[in-house]
C-alpha positions as CSV (number, residue, x, y, z in Angstrom):
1,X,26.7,-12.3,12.8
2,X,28.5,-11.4,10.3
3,X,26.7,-13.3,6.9
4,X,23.6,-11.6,8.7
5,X,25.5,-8.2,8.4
6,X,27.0,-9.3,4.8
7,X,22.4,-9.9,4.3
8,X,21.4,-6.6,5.2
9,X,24.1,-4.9,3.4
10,X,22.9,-6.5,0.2
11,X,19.8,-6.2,0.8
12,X,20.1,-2.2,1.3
13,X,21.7,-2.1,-1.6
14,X,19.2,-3.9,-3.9
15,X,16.4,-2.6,-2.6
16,X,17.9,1.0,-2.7
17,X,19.3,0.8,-6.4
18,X,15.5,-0.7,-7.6
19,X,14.0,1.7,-5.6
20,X,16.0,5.0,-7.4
21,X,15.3,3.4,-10.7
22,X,11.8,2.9,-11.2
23,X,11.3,7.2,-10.1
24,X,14.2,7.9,-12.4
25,X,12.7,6.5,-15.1
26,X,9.5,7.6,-14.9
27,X,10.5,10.9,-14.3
28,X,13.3,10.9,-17.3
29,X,10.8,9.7,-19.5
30,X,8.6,12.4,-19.4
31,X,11.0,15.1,-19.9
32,X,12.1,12.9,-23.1
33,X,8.3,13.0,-24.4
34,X,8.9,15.6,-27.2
35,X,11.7,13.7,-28.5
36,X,9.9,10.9,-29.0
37,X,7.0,13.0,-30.6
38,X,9.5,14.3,-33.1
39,X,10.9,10.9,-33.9
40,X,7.8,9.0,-34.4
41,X,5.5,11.5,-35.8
42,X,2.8,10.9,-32.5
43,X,-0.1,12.1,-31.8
44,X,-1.1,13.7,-28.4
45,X,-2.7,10.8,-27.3
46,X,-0.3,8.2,-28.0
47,X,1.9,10.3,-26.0
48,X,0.0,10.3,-23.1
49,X,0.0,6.5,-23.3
50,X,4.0,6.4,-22.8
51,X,3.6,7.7,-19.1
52,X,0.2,6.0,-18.4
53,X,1.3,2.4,-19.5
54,X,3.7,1.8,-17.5
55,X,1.7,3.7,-14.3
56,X,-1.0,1.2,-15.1
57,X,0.9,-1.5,-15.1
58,X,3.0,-1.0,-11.6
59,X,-0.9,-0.3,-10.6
60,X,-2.4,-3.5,-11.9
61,X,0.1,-6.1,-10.7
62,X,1.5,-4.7,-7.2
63,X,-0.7,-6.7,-5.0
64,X,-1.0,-9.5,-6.8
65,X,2.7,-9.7,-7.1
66,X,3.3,-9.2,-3.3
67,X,1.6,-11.6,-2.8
68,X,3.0,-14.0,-5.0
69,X,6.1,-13.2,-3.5
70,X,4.6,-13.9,0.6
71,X,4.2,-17.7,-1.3
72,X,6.9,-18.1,-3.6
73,X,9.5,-16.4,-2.1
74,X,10.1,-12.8,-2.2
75,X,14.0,-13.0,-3.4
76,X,12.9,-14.9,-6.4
77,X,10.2,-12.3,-7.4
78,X,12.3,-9.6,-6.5
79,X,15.6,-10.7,-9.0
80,X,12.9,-12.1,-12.0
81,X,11.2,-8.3,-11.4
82,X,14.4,-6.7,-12.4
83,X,15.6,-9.4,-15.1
84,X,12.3,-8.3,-16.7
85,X,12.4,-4.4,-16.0
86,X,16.2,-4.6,-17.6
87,X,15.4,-6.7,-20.3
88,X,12.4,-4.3,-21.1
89,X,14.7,-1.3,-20.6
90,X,17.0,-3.1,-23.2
91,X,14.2,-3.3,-26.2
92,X,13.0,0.2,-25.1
93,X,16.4,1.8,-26.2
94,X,15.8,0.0,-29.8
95,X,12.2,0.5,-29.8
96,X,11.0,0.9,-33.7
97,X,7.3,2.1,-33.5
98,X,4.7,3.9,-30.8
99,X,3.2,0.6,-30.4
100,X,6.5,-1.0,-29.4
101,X,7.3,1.5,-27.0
102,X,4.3,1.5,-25.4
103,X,4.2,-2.4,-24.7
104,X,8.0,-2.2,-23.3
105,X,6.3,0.4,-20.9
106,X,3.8,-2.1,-19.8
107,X,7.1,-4.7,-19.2
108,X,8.4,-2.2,-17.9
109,X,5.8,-1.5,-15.6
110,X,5.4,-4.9,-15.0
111,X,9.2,-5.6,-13.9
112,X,8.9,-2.4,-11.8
113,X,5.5,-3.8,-10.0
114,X,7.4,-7.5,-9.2
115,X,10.7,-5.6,-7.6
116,X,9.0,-2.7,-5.8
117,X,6.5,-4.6,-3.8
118,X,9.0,-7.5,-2.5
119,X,11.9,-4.7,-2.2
120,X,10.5,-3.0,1.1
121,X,9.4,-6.4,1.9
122,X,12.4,-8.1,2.0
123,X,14.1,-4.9,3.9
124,X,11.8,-5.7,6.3
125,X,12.5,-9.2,6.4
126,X,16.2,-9.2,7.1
127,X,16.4,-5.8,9.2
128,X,15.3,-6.2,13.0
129,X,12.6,-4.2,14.3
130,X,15.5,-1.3,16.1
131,X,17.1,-0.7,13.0
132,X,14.4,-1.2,10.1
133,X,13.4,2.3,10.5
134,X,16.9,4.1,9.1
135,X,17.1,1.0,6.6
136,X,13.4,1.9,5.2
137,X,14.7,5.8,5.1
138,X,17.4,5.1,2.6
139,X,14.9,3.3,0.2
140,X,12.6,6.3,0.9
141,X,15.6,8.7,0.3
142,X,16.1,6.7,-2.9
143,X,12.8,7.2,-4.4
144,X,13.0,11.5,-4.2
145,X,17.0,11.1,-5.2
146,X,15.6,9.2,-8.3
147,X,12.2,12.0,-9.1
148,X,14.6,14.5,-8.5
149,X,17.7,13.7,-10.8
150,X,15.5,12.2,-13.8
151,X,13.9,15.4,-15.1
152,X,17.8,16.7,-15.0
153,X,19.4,14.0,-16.0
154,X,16.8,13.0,-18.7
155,X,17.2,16.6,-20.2
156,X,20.8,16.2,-20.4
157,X,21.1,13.2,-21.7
158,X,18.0,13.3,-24.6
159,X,19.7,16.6,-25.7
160,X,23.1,15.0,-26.0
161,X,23.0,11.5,-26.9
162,X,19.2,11.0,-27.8
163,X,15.9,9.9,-25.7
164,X,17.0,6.2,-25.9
165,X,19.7,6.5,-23.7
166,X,17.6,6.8,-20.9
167,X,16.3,3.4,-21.2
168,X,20.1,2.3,-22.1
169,X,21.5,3.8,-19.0
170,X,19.0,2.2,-16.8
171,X,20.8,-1.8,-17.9
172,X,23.9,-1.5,-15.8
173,X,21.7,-0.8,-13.3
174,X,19.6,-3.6,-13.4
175,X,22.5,-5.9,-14.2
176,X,24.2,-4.9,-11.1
177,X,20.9,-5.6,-8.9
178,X,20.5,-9.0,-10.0
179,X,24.3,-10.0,-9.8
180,X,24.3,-8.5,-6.0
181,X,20.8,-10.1,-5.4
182,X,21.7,-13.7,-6.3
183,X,25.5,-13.7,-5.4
184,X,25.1,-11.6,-1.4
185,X,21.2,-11.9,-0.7
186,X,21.3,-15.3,0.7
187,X,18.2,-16.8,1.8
188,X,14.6,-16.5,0.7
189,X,11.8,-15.5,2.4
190,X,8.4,-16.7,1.7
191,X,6.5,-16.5,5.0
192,X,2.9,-17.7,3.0
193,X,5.0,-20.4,1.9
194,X,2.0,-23.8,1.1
195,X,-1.0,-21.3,0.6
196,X,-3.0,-20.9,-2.9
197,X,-2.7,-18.0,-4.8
198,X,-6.5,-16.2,-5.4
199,X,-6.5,-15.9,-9.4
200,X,-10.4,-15.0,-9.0
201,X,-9.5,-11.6,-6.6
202,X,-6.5,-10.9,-8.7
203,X,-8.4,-10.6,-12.3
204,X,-10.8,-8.2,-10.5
205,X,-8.5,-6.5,-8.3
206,X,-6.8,-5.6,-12.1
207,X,-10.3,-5.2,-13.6
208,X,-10.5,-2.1,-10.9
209,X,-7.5,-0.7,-10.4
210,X,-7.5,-0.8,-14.9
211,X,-10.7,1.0,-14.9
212,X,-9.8,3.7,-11.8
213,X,-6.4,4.8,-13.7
214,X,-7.6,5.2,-16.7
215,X,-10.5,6.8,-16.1
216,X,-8.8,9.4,-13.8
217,X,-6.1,9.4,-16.9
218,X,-9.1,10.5,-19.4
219,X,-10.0,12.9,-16.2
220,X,-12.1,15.9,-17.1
221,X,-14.0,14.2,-20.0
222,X,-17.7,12.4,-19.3
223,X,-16.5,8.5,-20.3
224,X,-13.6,9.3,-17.1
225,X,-16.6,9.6,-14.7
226,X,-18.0,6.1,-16.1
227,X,-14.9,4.7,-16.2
228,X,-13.9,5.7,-12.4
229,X,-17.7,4.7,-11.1
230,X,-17.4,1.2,-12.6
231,X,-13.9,0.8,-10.9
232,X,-15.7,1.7,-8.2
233,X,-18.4,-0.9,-8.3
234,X,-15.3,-3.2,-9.6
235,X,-13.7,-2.9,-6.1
236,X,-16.7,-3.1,-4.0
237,X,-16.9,-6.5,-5.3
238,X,-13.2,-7.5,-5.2
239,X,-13.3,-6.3,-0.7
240,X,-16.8,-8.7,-0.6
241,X,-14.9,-11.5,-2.7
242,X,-11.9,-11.0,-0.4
243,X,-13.9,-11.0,2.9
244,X,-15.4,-14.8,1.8
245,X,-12.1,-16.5,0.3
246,X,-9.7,-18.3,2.8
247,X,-6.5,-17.2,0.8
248,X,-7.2,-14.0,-1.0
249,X,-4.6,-12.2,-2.9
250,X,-5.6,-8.9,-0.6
251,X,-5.8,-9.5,3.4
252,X,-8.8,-7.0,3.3
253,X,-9.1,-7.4,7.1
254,X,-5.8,-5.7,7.5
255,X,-7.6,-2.6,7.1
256,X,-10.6,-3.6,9.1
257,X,-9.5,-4.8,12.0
258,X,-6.1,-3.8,12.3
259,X,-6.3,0.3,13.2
260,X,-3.1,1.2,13.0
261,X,-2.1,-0.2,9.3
262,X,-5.4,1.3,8.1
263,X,-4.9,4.6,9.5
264,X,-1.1,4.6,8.3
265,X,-2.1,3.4,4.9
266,X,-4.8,6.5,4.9
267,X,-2.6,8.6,5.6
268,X,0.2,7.5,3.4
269,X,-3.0,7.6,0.6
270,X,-3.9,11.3,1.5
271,X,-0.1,12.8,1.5
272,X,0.2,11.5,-1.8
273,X,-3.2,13.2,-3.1
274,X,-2.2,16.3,-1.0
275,X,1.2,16.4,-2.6
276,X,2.3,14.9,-6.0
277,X,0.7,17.6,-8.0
278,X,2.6,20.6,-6.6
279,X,5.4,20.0,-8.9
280,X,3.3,20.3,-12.0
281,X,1.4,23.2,-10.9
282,X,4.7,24.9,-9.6
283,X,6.3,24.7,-13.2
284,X,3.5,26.1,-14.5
285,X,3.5,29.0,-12.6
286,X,6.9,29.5,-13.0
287,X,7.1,29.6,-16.9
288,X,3.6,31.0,-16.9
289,X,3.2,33.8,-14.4
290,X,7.1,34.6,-13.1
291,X,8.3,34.0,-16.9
292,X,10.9,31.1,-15.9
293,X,12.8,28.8,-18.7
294,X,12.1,25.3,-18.3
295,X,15.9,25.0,-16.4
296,X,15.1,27.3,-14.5
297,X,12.2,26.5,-13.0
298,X,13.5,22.8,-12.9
299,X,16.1,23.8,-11.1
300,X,13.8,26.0,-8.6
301,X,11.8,22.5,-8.3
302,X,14.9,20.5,-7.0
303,X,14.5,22.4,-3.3
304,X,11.7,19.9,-2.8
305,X,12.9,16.8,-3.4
306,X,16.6,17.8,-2.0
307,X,15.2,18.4,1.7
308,X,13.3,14.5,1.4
309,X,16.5,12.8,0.4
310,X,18.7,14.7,2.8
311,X,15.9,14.0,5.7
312,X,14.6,11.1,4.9
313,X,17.6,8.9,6.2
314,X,17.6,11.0,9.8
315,X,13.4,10.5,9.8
316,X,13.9,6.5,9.7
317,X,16.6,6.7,12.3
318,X,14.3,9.1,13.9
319,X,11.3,6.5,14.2
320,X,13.7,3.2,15.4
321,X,13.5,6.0,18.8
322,X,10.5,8.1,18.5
323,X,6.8,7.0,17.9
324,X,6.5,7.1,14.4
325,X,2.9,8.3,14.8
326,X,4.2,11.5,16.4
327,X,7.1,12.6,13.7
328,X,4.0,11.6,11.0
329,X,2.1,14.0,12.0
330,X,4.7,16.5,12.6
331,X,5.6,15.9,9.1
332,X,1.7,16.0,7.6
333,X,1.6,19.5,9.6
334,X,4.2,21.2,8.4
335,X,3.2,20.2,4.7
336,X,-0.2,21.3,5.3
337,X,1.1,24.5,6.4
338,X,3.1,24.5,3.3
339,X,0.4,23.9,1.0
340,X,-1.8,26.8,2.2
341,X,1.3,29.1,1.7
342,X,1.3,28.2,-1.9
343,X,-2.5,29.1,-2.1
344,X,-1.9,32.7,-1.8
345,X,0.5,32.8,-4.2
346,X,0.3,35.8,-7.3
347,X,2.1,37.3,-10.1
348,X,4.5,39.4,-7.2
349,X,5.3,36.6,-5.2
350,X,9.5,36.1,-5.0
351,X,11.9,33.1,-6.2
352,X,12.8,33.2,-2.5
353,X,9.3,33.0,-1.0
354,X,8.7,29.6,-3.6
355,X,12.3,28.4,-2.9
356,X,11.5,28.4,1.1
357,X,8.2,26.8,1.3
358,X,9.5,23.9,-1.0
359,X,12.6,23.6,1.3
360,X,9.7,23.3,4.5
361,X,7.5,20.8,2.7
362,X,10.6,18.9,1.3
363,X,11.1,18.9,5.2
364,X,7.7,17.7,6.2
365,X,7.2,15.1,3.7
366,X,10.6,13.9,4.7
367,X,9.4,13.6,8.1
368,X,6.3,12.0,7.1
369,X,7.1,9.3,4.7
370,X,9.9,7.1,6.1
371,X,8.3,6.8,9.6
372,X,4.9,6.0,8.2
373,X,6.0,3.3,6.3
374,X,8.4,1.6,8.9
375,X,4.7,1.5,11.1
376,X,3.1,0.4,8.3
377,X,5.5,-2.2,8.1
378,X,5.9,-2.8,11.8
379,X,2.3,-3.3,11.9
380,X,1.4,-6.7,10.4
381,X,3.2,-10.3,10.7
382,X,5.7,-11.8,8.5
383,X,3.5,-13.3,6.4
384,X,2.0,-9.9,5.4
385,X,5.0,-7.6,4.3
386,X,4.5,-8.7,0.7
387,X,1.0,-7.1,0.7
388,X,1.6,-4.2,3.3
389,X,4.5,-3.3,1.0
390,X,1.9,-3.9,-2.1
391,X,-0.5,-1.4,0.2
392,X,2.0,1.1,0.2
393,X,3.2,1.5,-3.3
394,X,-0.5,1.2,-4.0
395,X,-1.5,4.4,-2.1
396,X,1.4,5.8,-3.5
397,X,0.2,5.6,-7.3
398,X,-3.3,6.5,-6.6
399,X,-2.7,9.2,-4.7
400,X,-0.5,10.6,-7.0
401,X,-3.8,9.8,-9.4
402,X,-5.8,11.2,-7.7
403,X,-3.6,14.9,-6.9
404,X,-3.3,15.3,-11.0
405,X,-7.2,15.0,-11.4
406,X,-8.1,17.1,-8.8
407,X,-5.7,19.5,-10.6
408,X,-7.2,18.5,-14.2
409,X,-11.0,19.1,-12.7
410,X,-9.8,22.2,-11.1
411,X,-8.1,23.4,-14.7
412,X,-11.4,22.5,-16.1
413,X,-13.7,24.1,-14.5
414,X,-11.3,27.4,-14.3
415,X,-10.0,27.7,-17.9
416,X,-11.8,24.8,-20.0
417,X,-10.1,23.2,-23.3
418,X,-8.5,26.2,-23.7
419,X,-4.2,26.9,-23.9
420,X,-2.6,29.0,-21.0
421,X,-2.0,32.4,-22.1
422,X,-1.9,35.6,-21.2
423,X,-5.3,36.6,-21.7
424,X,-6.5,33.6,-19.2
425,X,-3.5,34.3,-16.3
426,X,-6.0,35.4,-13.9
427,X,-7.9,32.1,-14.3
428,X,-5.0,30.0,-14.3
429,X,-3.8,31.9,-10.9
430,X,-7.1,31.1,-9.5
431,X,-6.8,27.4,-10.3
432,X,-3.7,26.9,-8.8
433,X,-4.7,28.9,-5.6
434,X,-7.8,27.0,-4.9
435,X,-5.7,23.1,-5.9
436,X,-3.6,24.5,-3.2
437,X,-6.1,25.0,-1.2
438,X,-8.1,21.6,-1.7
439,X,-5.1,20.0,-1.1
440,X,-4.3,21.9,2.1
441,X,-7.9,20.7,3.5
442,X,-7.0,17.2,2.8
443,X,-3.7,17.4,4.5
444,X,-5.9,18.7,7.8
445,X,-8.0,15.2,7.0
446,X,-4.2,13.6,7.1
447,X,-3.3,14.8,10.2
448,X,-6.6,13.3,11.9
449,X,-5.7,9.6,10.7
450,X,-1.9,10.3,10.9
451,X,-2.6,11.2,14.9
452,X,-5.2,8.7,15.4
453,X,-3.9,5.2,14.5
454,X,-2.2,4.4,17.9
455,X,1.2,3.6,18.8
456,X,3.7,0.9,17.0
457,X,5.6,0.2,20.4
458,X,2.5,-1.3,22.1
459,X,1.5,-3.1,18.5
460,X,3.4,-6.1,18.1
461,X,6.6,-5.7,16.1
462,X,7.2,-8.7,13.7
């Protein structure tokens, strides 16, 4: 009893500690971006590659590695995942060119793809069925701790000890995660253990994914639209390959003939769409329309992310009780209604008013999140949680994908290649009012699948 305790323990802590760092980074990073600029003389669009690289990378390898974990052993991809993300994080802090950095972003990504997929796996794998709902809420709570701290954090410390010490103070980190994983983390779970790995599905499961983020990365230019509709095609094929191959990488017939991961995974897709951009369209506005500094309105920002970690916890716990189905929906409704309060937003709208509605969508999101993913978790066998964890960090990066183009497309249509300013306010108000808007509709499509995927407690709980 107790060793099993002494398991879980470790295993919270791991997964919780990986889970705050990849978010912390990425979020960190971005705020460093100008630095970096400065020090290496980049253009606009080299730039651009030091977020996108490693995005594309968690993006292309996240199935295949959860699945690589359901064979080999999820422990073992888990502790090489952060050996490689620290390692990366190590030659990021004494990066000498662009180029440089931007392949340690793609390790980095990499790393982050191998120890994010088999994290939530292994949670699920050592906590029972009554009490995996408040573990998955602390590595849900860990995420929004990590996207909330970084842009503060990574402000702080690129203006007093230089953009490479956000990569440097990521090592101990990592360090401490792989000591704790192989010294406490006994045991290895590999519930696919014997079966081949697909190599075939893989290459065009990366061939798609490759083409869909970059295209919606290139998003409102005319090659983006090629790009996406040939990722497209690209994935059509890969669900026909993985309907015909005994072993695939993907178990496409999770989402065909099991309702209530598809529906969850939807849902968890949709939120994400619904949702990631309102941070960017919110600072904006802020330094734009209510003339905010950039502290300022980062600190106005925090209300958001504050509510999910405090909640988040207390909405796992929540869901070992209550049919996750019911507090996901609660959660998807009050963000909805959050959302359209944001689309009638104007140049006389208070701190207060903007403060409040993040605090009730921190709120629903909170609600949401960590009871959607314990039924998406609850919802297939053992052998699965590599992939359904995969799923889920999946939906997670192309929804957030797909919220920044709808914001990009709405931009440019609105305002065109132009700069914000004063002259264009009006237009710029507009855009944001109707991407709140869009994004409110989609919520209302949210609630449908959130509502409609049936009950975890008469599903079979692995």
């Amino acid at each position: 009893m107790t060793e099993d305790r002494t398991r879980e323990k470790s295993a919270l802590f791991v997964a919780t500690l990986s889970s705050f760092m990849g978010p912390f980074v990425i979020s960190s990073v971005n705020v460093a971006l100008p630095a970096i600029q400065r020090e290496f003389a980049a253009d606009a669009v080299a730039l651009g590659w030091v977020a996108t690289a490693l995005l594309l990378a968690v993006a292309v390898f996240l199935i295949p590695m959860g699945r690589i974990g359901d064979i080999y052993g999820r422990k073992k991809v888990f502790t090489w995942g952060l050996a490689v993300y620290t390692l990366a994080s190590l030659l990021g802090a004494f990066s000498v060119s662009m180029s440089m950095l931007i392949a340690v972003r793609v390790f980095q990504g990499l790393g982050a793809a191998m120890f994010v997929t088999t994290g939530m796996a292994i949670l699920t794998s050592v906590f029972p069925p009554n009490r995996r709902g408040r573990a998955i809420g602390f590595y849900v709570a860990a995420v929004y701790i990590g996207l909330s701290v970084g842009p503060f954090a990574g402000g702080l410390l690129t203006q007093y000890l230089g953009w490479r010490s956000i990569f440097g103070v990521v090592i101990p980190f990592g360090v401490a995660s792989v000591w704790v994983s192989l010294t406490y983390l006994k045991g290895e779970w590999a519930d696919a253990r014997g079966e081949k790995f697909d190599v075939t599905g893989s290459l065009l499961y990366a061939t798609a994914v490759f083409l869909l983020v970059y295209g919606a990365s290139l998003l409102p230019r005319a090659l983006a639209v090629y790009l996406i509709l040939t990722g497209a095609a690209a994935l059509a094929a890969f669900v026909r390959y993985e309907l015909h191959t005994p072993q695939p990488v993907f178990e496409v017939r999770l989402f065909t003939g099991n309702k209530l991961f598809a529906f969850s995974s939807l849902a968890a897709l949709i939120n994400y769409a619904a949702t990631f951009a309102i941070t960017f369209l919110l600072s904006l506005y802020l330094q734009y329309i209510k003339g905010f500094d950039a502290q300022t309105a980062g600190t106005v920002l925090v209300a958001q992310p504050l509510m999910m970690a405090i909640f988040s916890p207390l909405a796992g716990r929540w869901s070992d009780r209550i049919e996750p189905r019911l507090l996901a929906s609660a959660g998807m409704t009050l963000t909805a209604l959050g959302l359209l309060l944001f689309a009638v937003v104007d140049s006389e709208t208070s701190a207060a008013y903007i403060v409040g509605t993040l605090f009730m969508l921190g709120f629903g999101f909170a609600l949401f999140s960590s009871p959607n993913m314990n039924a998406i978790m609850g919802s297939v066998d053992k052998k699965f949680f590599g992939i359904a964890s995969g799923t889920v960090a999946a939906m997670r990066l192309l929804g957030q994908m797909a919220s920044m183009a709808i914001a990009m497309v709405v931009f440019a249509v609105f305002i065109g290649r132009e700069q914000i300013t004063p002259a264009n306010y009006d237009l710029f108000l507009k855009s944001v009012k109707l991407s709140f808007l869009i994004f409110a509709a989609l919520c209302a499509v949210g609630i449908f699948f959130s509502f409609s995927r049936g009950e975890l407690r008469n599903n079979h709980n692995s």
